[in-house]
N, C-alpha and C positions, 0 to 999 in steps of 0.2 A: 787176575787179582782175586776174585772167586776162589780158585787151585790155592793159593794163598792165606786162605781164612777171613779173607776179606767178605762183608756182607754188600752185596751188588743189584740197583735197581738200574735196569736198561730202559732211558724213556727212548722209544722209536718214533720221530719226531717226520721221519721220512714217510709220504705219502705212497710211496713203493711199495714199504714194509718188509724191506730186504733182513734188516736186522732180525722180526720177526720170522720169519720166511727162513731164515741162516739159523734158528734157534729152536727148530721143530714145532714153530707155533702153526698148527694147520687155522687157517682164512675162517673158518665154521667156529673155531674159539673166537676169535675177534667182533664178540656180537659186543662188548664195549673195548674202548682203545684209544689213545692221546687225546682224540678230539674231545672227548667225553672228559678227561682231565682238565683240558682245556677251558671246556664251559664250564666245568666245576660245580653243575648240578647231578655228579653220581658221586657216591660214598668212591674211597679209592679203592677198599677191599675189594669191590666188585671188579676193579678194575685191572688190576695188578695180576701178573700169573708166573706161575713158578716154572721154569726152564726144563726141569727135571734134571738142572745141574746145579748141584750143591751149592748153596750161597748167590745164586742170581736169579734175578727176580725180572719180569719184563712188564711196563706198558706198550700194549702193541700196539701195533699202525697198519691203515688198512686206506683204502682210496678215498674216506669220508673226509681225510685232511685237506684232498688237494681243493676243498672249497672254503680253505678257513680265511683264506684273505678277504671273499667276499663275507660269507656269513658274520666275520668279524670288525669287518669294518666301521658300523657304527656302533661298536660298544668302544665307549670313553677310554676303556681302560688295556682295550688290545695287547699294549706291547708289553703287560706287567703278568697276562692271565697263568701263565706256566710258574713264574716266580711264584706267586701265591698260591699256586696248586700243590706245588714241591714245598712249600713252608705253612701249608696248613695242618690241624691238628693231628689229622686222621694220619698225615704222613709221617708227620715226623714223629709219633713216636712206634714208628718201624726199627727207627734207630738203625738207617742204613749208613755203610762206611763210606761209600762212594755213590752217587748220583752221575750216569756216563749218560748224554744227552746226545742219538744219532739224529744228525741234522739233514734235511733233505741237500743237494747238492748249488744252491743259488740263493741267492739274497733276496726272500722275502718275509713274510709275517711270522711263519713261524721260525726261519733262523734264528730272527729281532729276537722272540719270545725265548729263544735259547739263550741264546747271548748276555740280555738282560738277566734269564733265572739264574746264569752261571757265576763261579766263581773264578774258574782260567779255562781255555780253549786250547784243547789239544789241536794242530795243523797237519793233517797227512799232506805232505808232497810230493807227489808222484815226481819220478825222475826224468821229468820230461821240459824240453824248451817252453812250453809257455803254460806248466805249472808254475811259472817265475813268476812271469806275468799276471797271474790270477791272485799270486801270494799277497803280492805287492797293492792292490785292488784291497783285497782282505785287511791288510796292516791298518789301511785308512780307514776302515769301516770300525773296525776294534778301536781303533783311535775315539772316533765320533761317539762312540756308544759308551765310552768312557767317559768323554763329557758332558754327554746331556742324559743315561738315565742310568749306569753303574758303574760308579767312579771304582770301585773294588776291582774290576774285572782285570785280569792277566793274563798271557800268554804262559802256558803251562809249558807249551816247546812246541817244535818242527817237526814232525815223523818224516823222514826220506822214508817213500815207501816203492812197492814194481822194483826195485833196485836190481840192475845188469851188473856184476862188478865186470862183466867184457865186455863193459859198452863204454865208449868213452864218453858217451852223453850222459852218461849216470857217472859219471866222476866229473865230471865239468859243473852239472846240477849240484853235487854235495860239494863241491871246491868254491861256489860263487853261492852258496847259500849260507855256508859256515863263515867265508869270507863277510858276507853283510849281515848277517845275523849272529853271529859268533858262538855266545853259548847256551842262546836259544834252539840252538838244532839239537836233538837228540844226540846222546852216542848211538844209540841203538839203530838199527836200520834194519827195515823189512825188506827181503829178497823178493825177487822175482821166485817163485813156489808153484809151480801146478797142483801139491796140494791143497796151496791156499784155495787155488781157482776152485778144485773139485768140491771141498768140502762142504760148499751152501748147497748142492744139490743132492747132498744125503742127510742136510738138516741139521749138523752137529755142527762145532767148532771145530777149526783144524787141530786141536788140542785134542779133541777123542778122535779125531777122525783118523790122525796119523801121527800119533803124541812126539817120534823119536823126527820129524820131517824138520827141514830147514826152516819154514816158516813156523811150525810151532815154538823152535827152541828162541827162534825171532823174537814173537809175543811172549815167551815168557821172561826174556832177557829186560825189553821193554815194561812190563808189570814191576818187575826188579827195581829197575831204574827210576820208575817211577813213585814209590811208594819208598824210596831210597830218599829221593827230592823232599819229599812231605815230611816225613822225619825231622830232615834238617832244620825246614823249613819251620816246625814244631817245636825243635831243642833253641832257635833264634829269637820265636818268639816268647818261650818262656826266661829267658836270660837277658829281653831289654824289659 
């Protein structure tokens, strides 16, 4: 989306900080990083760094997260702190196009805290038998947090992502997820890519890494598609 002309803040929300880590952001820059946006006592400038790719910007993440369920626990106001981090002053008049929020991989405080700041939720699902089963877990979750703290929130779509097209367990996966989800599944579909794999371990995106590769032309197809949707979804609501 960046490649696009789009303007892009990555919040790295994962404790891992793979996102970071996948973005050339060396561990010795990360002396502030989400958790720091989180408690929302540092300016964000301090916070925010530039990729060294055109149009994207990162808050990084470093292992200070994986204790924010405790440290957060008694502040009253836990599940909202990202929302109002992402809509305080200092932020918004960055005047970013897109806000993409990497979640750690399980259902805790700070997933809640993504959830609540967002507006839809992109789903990668791996093409595996009991990515099914995880989906499905997720749908009710996104349900519940729709009713009791962002009745706004939506499902942006499905990512089928790992995709084998010679495996017939990655056609049974996109057949039984189109079938129940119908036009929430993406067109687009992530391959299985050894590019993909290699690329975090030389710090770029697969897009510089091997621009003409299966999985690059993948994500660019997917940015396509999606910034295709928003359009619409822009031209709909200027017309009720």
């Amino acid at each position: 989306m960046a490649e696009r002309g789009q303007t892009i803040l990555l919040v790295d929300l994962d404790p891992q900080g793979n996102a970071s880590t996948g973005l050339g952001i060396d561990p010795s820059e990360r002396q502030l990083t989400s958790y720091d946006l989180l408690m929302g006592d540092v300016d964000c400038d301090a916070i925010l760094l530039p990729t060294g790719l055109e149009n994207l910007y990162i808050s990084p993440a470093n292992s200070d997260l994986s204790s924010a369920d405790i440290d957060l626990v008694s502040n009253a106001n836990r599940m909202h702190l990202l929302r109002n981090a992402l809509r305080a002053p200092g932020m918004t008049k960055r005047r970013f196009d897109y806000v993409i929020i990497d979640c750690p991989p399980s259902l805790n405080l700070l997933t809640l805290n993504a959830l609540i700041a967002a507006d839809t939720v992109l789903v990668p699902l791996q093409a595996e038998f009991f990515a099914l089963e995880g989906l499905s877990q997720l749908m009710l979750t996104l349900r519940e947090v729709r009713q009791t703290a962002n009745p706004e929130l939506r499902v942006e779509g499905v990512l089928l992502t790992m995709y084998d097209q010679r495996n017939n367990l990655s056609q049974q996966v996109e057949n039984d997820a189109r079938a129940t989800l119908g036009e929430l599944v993406l067109r687009t579909i992530i391959p299985r890519n050894v590019r993909v794999s290699e690329a975090p371990s030389h710090a770029i995106p697969v897009l510089n890494y091997d621009t003409a590769s299966r999985g690059a032309i993948a994500y660019r197809a997917l940015a396509r598609e999606l910034l295709a949707r928003h359009r619409k979804l822009d031209t709909q609501k200027e017309t009720t």
